[in-house]
C-alpha positions as CSV (number, residue, x, y, z in Angstrom):
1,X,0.2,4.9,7.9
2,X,-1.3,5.5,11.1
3,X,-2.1,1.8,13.2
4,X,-5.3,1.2,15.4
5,X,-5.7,-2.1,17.6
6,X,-8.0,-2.6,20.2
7,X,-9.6,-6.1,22.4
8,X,-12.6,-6.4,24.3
9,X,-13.2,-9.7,26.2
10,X,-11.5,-11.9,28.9
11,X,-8.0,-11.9,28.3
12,X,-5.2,-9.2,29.7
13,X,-5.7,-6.6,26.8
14,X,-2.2,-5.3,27.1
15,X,0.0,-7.8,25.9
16,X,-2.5,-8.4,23.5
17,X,-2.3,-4.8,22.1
18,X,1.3,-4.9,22.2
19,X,1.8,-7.8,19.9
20,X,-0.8,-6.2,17.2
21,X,0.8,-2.8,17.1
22,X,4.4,-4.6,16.4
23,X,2.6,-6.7,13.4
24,X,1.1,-2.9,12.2
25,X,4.8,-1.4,12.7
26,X,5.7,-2.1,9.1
27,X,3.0,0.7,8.2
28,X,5.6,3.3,9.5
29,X,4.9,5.2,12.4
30,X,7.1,7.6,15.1
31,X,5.5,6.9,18.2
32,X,3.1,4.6,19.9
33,X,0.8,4.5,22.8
34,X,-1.9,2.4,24.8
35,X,-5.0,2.8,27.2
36,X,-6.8,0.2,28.8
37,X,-9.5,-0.8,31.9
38,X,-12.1,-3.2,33.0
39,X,-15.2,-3.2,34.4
40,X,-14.4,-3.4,37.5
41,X,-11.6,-0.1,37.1
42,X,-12.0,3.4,38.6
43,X,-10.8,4.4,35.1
44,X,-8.9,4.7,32.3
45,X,-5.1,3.8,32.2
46,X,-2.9,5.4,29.8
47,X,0.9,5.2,28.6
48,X,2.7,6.4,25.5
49,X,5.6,6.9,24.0
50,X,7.6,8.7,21.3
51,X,9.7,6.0,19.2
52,X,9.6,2.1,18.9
53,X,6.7,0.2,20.1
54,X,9.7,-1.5,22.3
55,X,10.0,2.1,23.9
56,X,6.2,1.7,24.6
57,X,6.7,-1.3,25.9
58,X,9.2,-0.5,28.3
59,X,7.3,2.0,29.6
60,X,4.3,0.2,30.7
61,X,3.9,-1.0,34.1
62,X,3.9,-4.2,35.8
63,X,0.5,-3.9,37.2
64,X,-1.1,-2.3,33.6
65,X,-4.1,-4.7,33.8
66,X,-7.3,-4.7,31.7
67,X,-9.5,-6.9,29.7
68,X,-10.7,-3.6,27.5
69,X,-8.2,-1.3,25.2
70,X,-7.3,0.7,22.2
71,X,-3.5,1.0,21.0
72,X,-2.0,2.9,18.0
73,X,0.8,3.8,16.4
74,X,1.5,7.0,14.7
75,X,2.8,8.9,12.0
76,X,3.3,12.5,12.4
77,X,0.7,15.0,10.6
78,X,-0.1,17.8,12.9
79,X,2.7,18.1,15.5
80,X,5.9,16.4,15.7
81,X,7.1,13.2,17.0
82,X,6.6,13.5,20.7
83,X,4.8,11.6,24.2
84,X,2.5,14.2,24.2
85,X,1.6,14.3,20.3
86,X,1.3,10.5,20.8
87,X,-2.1,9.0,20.9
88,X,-4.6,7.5,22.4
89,X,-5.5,11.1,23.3
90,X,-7.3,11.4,27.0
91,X,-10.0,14.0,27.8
92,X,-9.1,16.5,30.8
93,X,-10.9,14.8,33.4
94,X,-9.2,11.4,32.2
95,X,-12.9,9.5,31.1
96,X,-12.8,9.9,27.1
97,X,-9.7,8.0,25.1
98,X,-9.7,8.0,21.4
99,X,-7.3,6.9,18.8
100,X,-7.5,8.5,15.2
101,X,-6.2,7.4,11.5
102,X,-6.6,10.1,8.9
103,X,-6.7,13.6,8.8
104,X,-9.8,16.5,10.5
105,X,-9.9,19.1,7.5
106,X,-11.4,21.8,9.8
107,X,-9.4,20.7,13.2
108,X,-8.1,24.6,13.4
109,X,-11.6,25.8,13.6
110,X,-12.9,23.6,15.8
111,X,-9.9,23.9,18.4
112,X,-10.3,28.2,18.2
113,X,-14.5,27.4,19.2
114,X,-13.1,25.0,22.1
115,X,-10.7,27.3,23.5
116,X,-12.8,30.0,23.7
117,X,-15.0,27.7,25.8
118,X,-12.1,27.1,28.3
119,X,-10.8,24.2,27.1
120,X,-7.1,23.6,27.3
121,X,-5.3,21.3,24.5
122,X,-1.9,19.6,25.2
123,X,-1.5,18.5,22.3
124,X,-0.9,20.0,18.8
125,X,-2.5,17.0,17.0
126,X,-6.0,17.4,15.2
127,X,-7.0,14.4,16.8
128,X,-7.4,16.0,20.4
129,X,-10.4,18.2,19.3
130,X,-12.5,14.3,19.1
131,X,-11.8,14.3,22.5
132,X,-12.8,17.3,23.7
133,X,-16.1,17.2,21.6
134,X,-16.5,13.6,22.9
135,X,-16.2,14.5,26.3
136,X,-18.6,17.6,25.8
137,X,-21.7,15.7,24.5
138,X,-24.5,16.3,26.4
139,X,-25.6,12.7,24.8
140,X,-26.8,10.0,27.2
141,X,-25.1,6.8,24.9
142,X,-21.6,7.0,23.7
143,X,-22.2,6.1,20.4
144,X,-24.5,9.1,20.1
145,X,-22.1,11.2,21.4
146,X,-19.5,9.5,18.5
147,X,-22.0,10.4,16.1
148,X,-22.7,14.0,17.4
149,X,-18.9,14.5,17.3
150,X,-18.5,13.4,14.0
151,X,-21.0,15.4,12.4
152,X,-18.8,18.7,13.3
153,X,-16.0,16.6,11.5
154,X,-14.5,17.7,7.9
155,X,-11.8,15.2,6.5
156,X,-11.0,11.7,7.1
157,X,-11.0,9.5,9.9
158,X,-10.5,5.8,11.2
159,X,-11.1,6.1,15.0
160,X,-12.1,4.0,18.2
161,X,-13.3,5.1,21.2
162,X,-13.3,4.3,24.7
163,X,-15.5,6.1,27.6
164,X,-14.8,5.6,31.7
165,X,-18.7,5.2,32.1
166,X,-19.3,3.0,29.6
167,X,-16.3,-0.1,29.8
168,X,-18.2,-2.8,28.3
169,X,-17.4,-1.7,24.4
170,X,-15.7,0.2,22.1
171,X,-17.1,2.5,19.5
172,X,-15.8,2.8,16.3
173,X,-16.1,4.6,13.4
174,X,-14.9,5.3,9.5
175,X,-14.5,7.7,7.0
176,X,-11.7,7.1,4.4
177,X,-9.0,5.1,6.7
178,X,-9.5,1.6,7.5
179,X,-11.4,-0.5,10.1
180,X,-11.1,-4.0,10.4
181,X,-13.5,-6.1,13.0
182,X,-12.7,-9.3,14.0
183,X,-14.8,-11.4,15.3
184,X,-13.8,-14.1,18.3
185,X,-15.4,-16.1,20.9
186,X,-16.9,-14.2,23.5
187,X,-14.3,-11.5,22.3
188,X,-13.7,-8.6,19.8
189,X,-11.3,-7.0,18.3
190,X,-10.4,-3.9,16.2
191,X,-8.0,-3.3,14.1
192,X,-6.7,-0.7,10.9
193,X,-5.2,-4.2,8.9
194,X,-5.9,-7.5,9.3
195,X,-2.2,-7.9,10.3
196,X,-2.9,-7.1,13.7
197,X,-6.1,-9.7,13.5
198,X,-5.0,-13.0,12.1
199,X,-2.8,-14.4,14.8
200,X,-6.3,-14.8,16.9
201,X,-9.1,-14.6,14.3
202,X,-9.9,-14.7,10.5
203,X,-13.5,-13.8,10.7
204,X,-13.3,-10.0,10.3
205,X,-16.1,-7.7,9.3
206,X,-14.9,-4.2,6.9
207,X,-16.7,-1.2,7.6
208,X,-17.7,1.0,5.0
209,X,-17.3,4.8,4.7
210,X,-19.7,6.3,7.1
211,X,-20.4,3.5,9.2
212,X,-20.1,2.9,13.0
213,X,-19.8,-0.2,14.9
214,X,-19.9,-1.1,18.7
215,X,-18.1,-3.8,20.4
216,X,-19.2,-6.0,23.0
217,X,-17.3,-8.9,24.7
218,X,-20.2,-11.1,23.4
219,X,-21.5,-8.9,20.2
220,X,-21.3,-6.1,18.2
221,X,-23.6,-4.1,16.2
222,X,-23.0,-2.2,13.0
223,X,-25.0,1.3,11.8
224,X,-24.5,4.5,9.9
225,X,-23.2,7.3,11.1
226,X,-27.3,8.8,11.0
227,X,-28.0,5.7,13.5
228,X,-29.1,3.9,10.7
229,X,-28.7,-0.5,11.5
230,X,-26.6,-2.2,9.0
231,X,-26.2,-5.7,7.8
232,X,-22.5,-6.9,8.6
233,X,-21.6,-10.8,7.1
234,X,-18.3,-11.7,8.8
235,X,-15.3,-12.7,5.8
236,X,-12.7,-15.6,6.2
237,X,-9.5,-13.8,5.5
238,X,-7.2,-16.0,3.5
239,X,-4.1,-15.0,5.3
240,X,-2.4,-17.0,8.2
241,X,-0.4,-15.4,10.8
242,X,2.4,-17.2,9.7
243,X,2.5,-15.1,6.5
244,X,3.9,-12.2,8.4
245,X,6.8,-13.7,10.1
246,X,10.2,-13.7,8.3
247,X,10.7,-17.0,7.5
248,X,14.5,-16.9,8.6
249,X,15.3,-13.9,6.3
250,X,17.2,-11.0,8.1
251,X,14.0,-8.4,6.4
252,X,11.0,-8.3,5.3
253,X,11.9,-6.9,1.9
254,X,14.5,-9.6,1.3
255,X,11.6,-12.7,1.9
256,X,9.1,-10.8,-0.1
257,X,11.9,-10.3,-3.2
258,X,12.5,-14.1,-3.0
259,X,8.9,-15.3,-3.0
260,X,8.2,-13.7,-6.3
261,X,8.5,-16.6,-7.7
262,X,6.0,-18.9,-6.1
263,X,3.3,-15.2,-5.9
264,X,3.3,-15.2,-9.4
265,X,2.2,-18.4,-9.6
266,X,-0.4,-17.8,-7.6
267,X,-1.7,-15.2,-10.0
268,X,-1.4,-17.3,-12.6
269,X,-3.1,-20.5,-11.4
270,X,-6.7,-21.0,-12.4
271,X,-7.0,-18.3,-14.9
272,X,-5.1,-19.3,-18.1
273,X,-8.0,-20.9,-20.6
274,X,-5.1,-23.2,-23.5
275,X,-8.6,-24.0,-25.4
276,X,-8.9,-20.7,-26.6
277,X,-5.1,-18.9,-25.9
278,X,-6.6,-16.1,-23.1
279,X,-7.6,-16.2,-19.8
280,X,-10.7,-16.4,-17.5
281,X,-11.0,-13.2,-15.3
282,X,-14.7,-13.7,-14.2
283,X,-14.4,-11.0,-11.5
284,X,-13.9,-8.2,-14.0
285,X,-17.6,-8.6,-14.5
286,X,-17.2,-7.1,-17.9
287,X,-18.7,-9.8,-20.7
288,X,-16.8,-9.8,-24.7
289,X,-19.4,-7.2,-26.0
290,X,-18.6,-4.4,-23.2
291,X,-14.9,-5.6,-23.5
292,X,-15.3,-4.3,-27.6
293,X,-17.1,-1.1,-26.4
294,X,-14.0,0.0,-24.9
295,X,-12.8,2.9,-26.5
296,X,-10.1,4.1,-24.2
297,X,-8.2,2.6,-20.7
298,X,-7.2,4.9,-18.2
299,X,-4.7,3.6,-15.3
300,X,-4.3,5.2,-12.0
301,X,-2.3,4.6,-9.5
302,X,0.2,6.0,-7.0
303,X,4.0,5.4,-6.5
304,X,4.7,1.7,-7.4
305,X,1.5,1.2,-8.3
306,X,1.4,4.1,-10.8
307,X,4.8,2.7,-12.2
308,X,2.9,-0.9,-12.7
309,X,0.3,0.8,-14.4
310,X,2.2,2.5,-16.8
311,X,3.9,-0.9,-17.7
312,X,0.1,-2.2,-17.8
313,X,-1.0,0.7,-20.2
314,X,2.1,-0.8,-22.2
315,X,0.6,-4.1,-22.1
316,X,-2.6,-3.1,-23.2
317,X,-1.6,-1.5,-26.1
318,X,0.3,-3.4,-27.5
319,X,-1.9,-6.5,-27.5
320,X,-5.1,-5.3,-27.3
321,X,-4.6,-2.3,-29.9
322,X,-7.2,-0.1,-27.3
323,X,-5.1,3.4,-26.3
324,X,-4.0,3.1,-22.6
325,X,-2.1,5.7,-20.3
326,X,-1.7,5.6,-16.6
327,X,-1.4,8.8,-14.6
328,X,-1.2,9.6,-10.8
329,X,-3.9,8.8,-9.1
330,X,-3.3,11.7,-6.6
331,X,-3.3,14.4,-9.9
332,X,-5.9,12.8,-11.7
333,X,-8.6,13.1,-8.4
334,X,-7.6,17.0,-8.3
335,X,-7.9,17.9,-12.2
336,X,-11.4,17.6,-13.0
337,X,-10.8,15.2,-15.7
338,X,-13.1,14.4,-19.0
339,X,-14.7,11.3,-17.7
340,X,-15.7,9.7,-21.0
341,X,-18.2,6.9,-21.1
342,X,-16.1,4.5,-23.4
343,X,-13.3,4.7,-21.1
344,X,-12.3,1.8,-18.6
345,X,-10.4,2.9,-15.7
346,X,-8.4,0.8,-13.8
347,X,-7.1,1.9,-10.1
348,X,-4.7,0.1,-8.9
349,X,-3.6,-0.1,-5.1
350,X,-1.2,-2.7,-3.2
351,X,-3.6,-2.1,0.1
352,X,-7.0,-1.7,-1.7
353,X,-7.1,1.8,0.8
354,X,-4.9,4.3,-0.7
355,X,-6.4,7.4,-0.1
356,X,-5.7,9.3,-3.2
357,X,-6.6,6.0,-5.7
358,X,-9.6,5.9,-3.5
359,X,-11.4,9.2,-3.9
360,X,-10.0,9.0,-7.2
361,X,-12.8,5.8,-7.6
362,X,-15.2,7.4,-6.0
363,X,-15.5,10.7,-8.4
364,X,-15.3,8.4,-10.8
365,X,-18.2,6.1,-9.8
366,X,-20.2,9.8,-8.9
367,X,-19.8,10.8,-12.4
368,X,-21.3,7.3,-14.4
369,X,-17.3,6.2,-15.3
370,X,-16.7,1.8,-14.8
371,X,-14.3,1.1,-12.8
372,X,-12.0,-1.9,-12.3
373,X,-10.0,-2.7,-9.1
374,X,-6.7,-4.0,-9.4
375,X,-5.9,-4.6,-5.4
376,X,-4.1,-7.5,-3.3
377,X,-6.1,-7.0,0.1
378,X,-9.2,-9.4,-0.3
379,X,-12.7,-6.9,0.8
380,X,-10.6,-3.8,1.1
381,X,-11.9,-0.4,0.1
382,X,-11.3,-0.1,-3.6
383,X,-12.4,-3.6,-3.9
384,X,-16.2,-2.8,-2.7
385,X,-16.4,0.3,-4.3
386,X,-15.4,-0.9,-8.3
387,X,-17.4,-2.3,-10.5
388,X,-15.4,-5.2,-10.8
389,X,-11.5,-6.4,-10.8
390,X,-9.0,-8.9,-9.9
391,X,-7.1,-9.3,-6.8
392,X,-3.4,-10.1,-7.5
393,X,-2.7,-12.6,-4.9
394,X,0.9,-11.4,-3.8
395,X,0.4,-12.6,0.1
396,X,0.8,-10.0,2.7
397,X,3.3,-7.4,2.1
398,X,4.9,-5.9,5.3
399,X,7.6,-3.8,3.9
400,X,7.4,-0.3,3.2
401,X,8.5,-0.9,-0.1
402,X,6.6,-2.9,-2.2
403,X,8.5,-5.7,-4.4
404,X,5.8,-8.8,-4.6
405,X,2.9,-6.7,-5.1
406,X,4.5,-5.2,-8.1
407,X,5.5,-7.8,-10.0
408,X,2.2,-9.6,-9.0
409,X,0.1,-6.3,-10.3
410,X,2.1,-6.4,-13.5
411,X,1.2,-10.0,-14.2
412,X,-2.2,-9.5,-13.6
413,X,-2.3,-6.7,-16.1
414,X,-0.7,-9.1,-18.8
415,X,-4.0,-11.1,-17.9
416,X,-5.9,-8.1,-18.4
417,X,-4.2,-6.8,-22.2
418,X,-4.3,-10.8,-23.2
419,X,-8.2,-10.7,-22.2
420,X,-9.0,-7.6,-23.7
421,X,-6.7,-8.8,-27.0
422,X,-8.8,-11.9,-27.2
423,X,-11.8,-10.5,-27.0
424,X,-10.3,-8.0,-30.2
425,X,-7.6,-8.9,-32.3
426,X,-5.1,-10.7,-30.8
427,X,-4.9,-13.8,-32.5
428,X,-5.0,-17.1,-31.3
429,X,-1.2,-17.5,-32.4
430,X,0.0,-14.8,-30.3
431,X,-2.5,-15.5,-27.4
432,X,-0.8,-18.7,-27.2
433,X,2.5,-17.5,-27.5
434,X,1.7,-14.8,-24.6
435,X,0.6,-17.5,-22.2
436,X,3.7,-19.7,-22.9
437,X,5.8,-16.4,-21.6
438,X,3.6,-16.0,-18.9
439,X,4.4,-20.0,-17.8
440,X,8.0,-19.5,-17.8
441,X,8.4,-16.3,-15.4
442,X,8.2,-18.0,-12.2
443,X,11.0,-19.8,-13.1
444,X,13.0,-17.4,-14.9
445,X,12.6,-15.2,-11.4
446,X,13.6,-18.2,-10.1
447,X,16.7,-18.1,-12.0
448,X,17.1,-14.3,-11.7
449,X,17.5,-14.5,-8.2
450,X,20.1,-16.7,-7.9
451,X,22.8,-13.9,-9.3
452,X,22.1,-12.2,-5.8
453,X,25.4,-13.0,-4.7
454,X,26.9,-11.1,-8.0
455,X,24.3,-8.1,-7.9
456,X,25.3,-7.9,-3.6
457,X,28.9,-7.1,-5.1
458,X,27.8,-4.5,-7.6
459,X,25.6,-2.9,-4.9
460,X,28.9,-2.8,-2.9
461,X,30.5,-0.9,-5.7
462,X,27.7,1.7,-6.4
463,X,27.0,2.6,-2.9
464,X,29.0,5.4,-2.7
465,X,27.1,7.4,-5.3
466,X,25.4,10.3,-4.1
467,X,22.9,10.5,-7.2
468,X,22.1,7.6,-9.9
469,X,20.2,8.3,-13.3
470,X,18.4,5.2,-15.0
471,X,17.5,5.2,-17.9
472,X,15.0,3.1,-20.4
473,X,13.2,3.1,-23.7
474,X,9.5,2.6,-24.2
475,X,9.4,-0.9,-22.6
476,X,12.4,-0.3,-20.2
477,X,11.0,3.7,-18.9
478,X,8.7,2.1,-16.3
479,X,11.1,-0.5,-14.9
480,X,13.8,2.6,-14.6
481,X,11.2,4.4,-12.7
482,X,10.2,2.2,-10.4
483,X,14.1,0.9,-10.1
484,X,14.5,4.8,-9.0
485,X,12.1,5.3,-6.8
486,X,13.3,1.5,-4.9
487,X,16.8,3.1,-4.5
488,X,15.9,6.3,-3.2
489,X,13.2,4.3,-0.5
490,X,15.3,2.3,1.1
491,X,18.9,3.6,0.6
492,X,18.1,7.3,0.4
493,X,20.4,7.6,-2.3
494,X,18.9,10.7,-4.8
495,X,17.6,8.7,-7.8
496,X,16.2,10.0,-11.2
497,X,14.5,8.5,-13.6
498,X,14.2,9.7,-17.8
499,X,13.8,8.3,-20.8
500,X,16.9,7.3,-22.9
501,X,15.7,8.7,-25.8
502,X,15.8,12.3,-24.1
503,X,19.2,12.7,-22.8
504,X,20.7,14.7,-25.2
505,X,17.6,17.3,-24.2
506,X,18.9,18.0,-21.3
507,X,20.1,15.4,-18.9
508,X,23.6,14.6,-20.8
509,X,24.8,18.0,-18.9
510,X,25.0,16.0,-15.5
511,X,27.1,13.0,-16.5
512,X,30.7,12.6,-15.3
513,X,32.2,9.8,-13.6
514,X,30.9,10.1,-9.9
515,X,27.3,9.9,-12.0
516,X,26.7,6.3,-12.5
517,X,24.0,5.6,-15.0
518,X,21.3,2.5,-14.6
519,X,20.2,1.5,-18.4
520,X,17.5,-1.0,-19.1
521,X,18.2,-2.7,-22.1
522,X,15.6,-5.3,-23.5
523,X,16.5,-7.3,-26.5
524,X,13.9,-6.0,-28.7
525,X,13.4,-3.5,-31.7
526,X,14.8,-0.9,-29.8
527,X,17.9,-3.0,-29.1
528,X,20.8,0.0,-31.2
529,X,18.8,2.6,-29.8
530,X,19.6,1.7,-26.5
531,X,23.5,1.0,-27.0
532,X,23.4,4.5,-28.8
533,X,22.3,6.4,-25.6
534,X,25.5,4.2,-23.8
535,X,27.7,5.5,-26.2
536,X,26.8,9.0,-25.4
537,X,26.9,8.1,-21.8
538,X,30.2,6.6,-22.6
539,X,31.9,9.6,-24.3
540,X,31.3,11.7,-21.4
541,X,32.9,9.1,-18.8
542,X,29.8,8.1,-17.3
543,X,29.6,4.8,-15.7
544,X,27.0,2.8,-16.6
545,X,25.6,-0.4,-15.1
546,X,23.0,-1.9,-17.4
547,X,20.5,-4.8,-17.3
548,X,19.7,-6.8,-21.0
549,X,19.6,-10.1,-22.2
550,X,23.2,-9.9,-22.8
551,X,26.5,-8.6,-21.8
552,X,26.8,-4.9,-23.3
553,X,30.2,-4.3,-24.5
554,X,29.7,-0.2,-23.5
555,X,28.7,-1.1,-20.1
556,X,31.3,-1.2,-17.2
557,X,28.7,-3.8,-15.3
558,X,25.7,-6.1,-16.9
559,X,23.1,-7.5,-14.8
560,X,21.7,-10.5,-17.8
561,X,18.4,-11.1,-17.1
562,X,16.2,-13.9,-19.1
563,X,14.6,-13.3,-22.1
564,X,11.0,-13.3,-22.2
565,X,8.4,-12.1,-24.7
566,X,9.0,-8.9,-25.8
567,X,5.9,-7.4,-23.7
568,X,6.6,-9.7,-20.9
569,X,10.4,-8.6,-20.5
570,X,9.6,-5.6,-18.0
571,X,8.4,-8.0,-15.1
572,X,11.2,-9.5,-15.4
573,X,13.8,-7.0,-15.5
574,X,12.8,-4.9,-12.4
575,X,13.8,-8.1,-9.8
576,X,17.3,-7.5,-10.3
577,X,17.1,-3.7,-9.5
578,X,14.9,-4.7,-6.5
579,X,18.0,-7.0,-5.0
580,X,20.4,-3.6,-6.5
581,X,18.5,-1.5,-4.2
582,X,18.2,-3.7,-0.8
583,X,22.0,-4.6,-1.2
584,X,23.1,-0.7,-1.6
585,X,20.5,0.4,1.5
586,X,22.3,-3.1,3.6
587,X,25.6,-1.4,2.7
588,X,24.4,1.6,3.9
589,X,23.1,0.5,7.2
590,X,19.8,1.8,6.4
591,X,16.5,0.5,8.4
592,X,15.3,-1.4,5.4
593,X,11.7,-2.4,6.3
594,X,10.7,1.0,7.4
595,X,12.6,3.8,5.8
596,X,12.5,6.6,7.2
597,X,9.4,9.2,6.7
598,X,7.7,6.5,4.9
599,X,4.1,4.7,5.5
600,X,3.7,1.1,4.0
601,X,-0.7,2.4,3.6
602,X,-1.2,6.2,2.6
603,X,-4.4,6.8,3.9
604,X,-4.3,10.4,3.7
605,X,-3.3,13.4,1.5
C-alpha cells in the first residue's frame, strides 16, 4: 500500500527520494510528498502533492536542497485524496515531520484529547495526531519522544520521523507495516520495500514488530519500543535493481506474464531428489515422522494467494491423501477458529507482509498451532514469524496484479503435496511421474505463450462485455476464480466466478447472449461433465469461450492449452486467462500496472 523512503548521508536527498518513491509507485498510491534538510538548515522543507509522483516532482523547487529526508506515497484511508491529506505531515510550528504506513485504531480519540488542548489539525488523516503528540513530548531525545508517542498508539504503524533540532538521524519505527534499513557507506537509508533500496544497496536490515531503529549518516542503532538494544545482522538481498525495470515490455504485467517460464524454473531447480521420486524442502523444517503426524492442512491466504491455496489444498489431497482446504486468511483471523494440534497450516503471501495473513500467523503461533510460510520476499514478515517454509522464487513483482507469484506459489505447493505424498503413500511410480510433469511446465508455458497473438484477438472480441461468468469443475474452480478476479483488476470488467456443477442452482437464470461464459475444461475424469454444463450454456445462447486440451465443439472460441498431469493441469491453464485479461484491460485503455483503488501490499484491514 502506503510507500516510505528516506536518506541520510552526503548526497542531495531529493532526487534520491524521488527515484525510490517511483520504484514503490507499483504499490498503488493517490498522492505523494517529500520533506528534507541538513545540518546546516534553519529547518524543515516540505512539498506535496495529490496525484503522480511526477506531479510531486514538478512541484519541487529548484533550490530544494538537503542531504537528510523522508518521502512517501499514499493511499487514502482516512480522508480523501488531497495536498493536504498528503504526507509527510508537519507539526504547527514546522519542526516535527512524520510519514506513516498502516492504520491508528484509536486516532478519533486521541485527535478529540488534542483539540481540547488547542491544537488545530489540517488534516483529516489519522496520521497527523503522531505529529502533534511528537511535537508535544516533553522528552529530551527524539527517540524517546517516538517511544512516548507510540505508547498512546492502538493499531498498526510503519513510520519515520524527522525533528528540526535533531538533523543528524531519522527515527523509525514498526508495528505490522514494513521497514526495510539499508545499510551504505557512510549513508542510510529507509525504506517500506526493498524496491526503493536496491538500486544503491543490498545490505538491508528488517525490523520486527515493536522495534525502533535510528539512523545516522555513519550508524544506526536498533531497540524495542521499551528502549530495549537489539541485535540487527544486515541480509544480502538477492534482487538487483535491474529486476524492476521493464525489460522493453510496454508493462509490468506483460514482462512478469512472459517470465513464467524461466521463474518456474527457478522454483524447481535444486529441490527435485530422482533417487527417491520427491523433493528436498529442507526449510520446511518438518522431518518424515512430523510430516506422518499430520492429520489435517489448513491453507490461508488472501486474493490470489487464497485462490493458489485452494489449488494447493487440491494438490495435497490428491497426492498426499491428508484432508486440505484453504480459506481467507482475512475471515479465518476474525472467527476464532478450532486450532487443532495435528493441523499444519500453511499462509501464503506474495509480499511475506499481508496484514490479514499476518495476524492470521500470529494467533496461530499464540495458540501452539505450526505454521509454514509460503512467501516470495526473502526475510519478510511471515517468513520470521513461521515455523518453517519455502520461498517461491518468482523475482520481484511490481504489478498490482500478481501473475509470476501465482504460478510460482502453485508449483511450490506441488513440491509440498509430492513431499508430503512421499513421506505417506504416494508411490514411487507416481512420485516419478509427478516430477516428470513438473519438468515439462516451463516449457509448456513456454509454448502457451506464444498463442498471445490469437488470445490478443479474442480479448478484442470479448471486451465489450459488461459482465463474464467462468466457470470450472473441481480441478478447473480455482483457475476460474482467480481468471475472475484478473479480469475484473485490471479491466474492471464485473467478473464471477462458480462452479460448473452448480449452474442449474441458480446461475443458468443470467445467461443470454451479451453474457459470455469462461469454462475451464481439463482433459480428465470430469472431461463429459464439463461439455454437459456447455450444452446448457449453449441452449440458452450463451457464448462461451473455453480453455481444454482440445478444441470443444460447443464452444464459439477454444484457448488449447498443453496437457499436463492431471493435478499439474491448473498451473497451466490460468497463463492463458492472465494474457485474456491484460489484452481486454489494453483494449480498454485501462492503467494496467496500477488499477485503480488497488495496492500491490495490503498492509492493513
Amino acid at each position: 500500500m502506503c510507500g516510505i523512503v528516506g536518506y541520510i548521508g552526503r548526497r542531495d536527498v531529493a532526487p534520491l527520494l524521488l527515484e525510490g518513491l517511483q520504484r514503490l509507485e507499483y504499490r498503488g498510491y493517490d498522492s505523494a510528498g517529500i520533506v528534507v534538510t541538513s545540518p546546516k538548515a534553519a529547518g524543515l522543507k516540505m512539498v506535496k502533492a495529490k496525484g503522480r509522483v511526477r506531479d510531486l516532482e514538478a512541484k519541487v523547487p529548484a533550490r530544494f536542497k538537503g542531504t537528510t529526508g523522508i518521502a512517501h506515497t499514499r493511499w487514502a484511508t482516512h480522508g480523501a485524496p488531497s495536498d493536504v491529506n498528503a504526507h509527510p505531515h508537519m507539526s504547527a510550528d514546522d519542526r516535527v515531520a512524520v510519514v506513516h504506513n498502516g492504520i491508528i485504531d484509536n486516532a478519533a480519540e486521541l485527535r478529540r484529547k488534542l483539540e481540547a488542548e488547542g491544537v488545530e489539525f489540517l488534516s483529516e488523516t489519522d496520521t497527523e495526531v503522531l505529529v502533534h503528540l511528537i511535537a508535544r513530548s516533553g522528552a529530551e531525545e527524539l527517540e524517546d519522544r517516538v517511544r512516548e508517542t507510540l505508547r498512546l498508539i492502538e493499531g498498526t504503524y510503519g513510520i519515520a520521523v524527522m525533528h528540526a533540532d535533531f538533523p543528524d538521524r531519522i527515527v523509525v519505527a514498526r508495528n505490522g507495516s514494513p521497514v526495510v534499513l539499508g545499510i551504505g557507506e557512510k549513508e542510510m537509508f529507509v525504506a517500506s520495500d526493498i524496491a526503493a533500496l536496491v538500486t544503491h544497496t543490498r545490505q538491508i536490515v528488517t525490523l520486527d514488530d515493536g522495534e525502533m531503529a535510528t539512523l545516522k549518516a555513519d550508524d544506526f542503532r536498533t531497540y524495542t519500543t521499551e528502549g530495549t538494544r537489539t541485535t540487527a545482522e544486515p541480509t544480502t538481498v538477492e534482487w538487483e535493481a535491474a529486476s524492476y525495470d521493464m525489460g522493453g515490455h510496454d508493462t509490468y504485467m506483460h514482462k512478469e506474464i512472459h517470465e513464467q517460464a524461466e521463474a518456474v524454473d527457478r522454483v524447481l531447480r535444486g529441490r527435485i531428489d530422482d533417487r527417491f521420486s520427491t523433493v528436498h524442502l529442507g526449510g520446511l523444517n518438518l522431518d518424515a515422522r512430523e510430516a506422518r503426524r499430520i492429520r489435517r492442512v489448513k491453507i490461508l491466504g488472501c486474493g490470489t494467494s487464497y485462490h493458489a491455496g485452494m489449488i494447493g489444498a487440491q494438490m495435497i489431497e490428491e497426492l498426499a491423501r491428508i484432508p486440505a482446504d484453504a480459506e481467507p486468511a482475512s475471515e479465518f483471523r476474525y472467527r476464532n477458529a478450532v486450532v487443532d494440534p495435528d493441523t499444519l497450516y500453511v499462509a501464503v503471501s506474495q509480499s511475506g507482509e499481508t496484514y490479514d495473513v499476518l495476524a492470521a500467523v500470529q494467533e496461530l503461533k499464540r495458540k501452539g498451532a505450526r505454521v509454514l510460510g509460503i512467501v516470495n520476499v526473502v526475510g519478510s514478515a511471515i517468513a520470521r514469524e513461521a515455523d518453517g517454509g519455502m520461498y517461491v522464487h518468482a523475482g520481484p513483482e511490481v504489478c498490482v496484479v500478481s501473475t509470476k507469484c501465482f504460478t510460482n506459489t502453485t508449483v511450490a505447493f506441488a513440491l509440498l503435496a509430492l513431499h508430503l505424498g512421499r513421506t505417506r503413500d504416494l508411490s514411487v511410480r507416481d512420485g516419478k511421474r509427478i516430477i516428470e510433469g513438473l519438468r515439462k511446465l516451463p516449457a509448456q508455458i513456454s509454448e502457451m505463450l506464444e498463442q498471445e497473438e490469437d488470445i490478443k484477438k479474442l480479448a478484442a472480441q470479448y471486451a465489450d462485455a459488461r459482465s463474464m461468468l467462468f466457470i470450472g469443475r473441481v480441478r478447473g474452480y480455482p483457475v476460474a476464480r482467480e481468471a475472475s478476479l484478473k479480469l475484473k483488476e485490471v479491466s474492471y470488467i464485473h467478473a464471477e466466478a462458480y462452479p460448473a456443477s452448480e449452474l442449474k442452482h441458480g446461475p443458468l437464470a443470467l445467461i443470454e447472449p451479451a453474457l459470455p461464459t469462461v469454462a475451464i475444461v481439463p482433459d480428465d475424469d470430469l472431461l463429459e461433465k464439463n461439455r454437459a454444463a456447455m450444452e446448457e450454456i449453449k441452449a440458452r445462447s450463451g457464448q462461451i469461450l473455453a480453455v481444454a486440451h482440445q478444441e470443444q465443439e460447443k464452444a464459439d472460441h477454444t484457448i488449447v492449452v498443453p496437457k499436463n498431469e492431471d493435478e499439474l493441469d491448473p498451473i497451466l491453464m490460468g497463463i492463458p486467462l492472465q494474457l485474456l485479461a491484460y489484452h481486454t484491460a489494453l483494449a480498454l485503455g485501462r492503467d494496467i500496472d496500477k488499477p485503480r483503488n488497488l495496492a500491490k501490499s495490503v498492509t492493513v484491514e
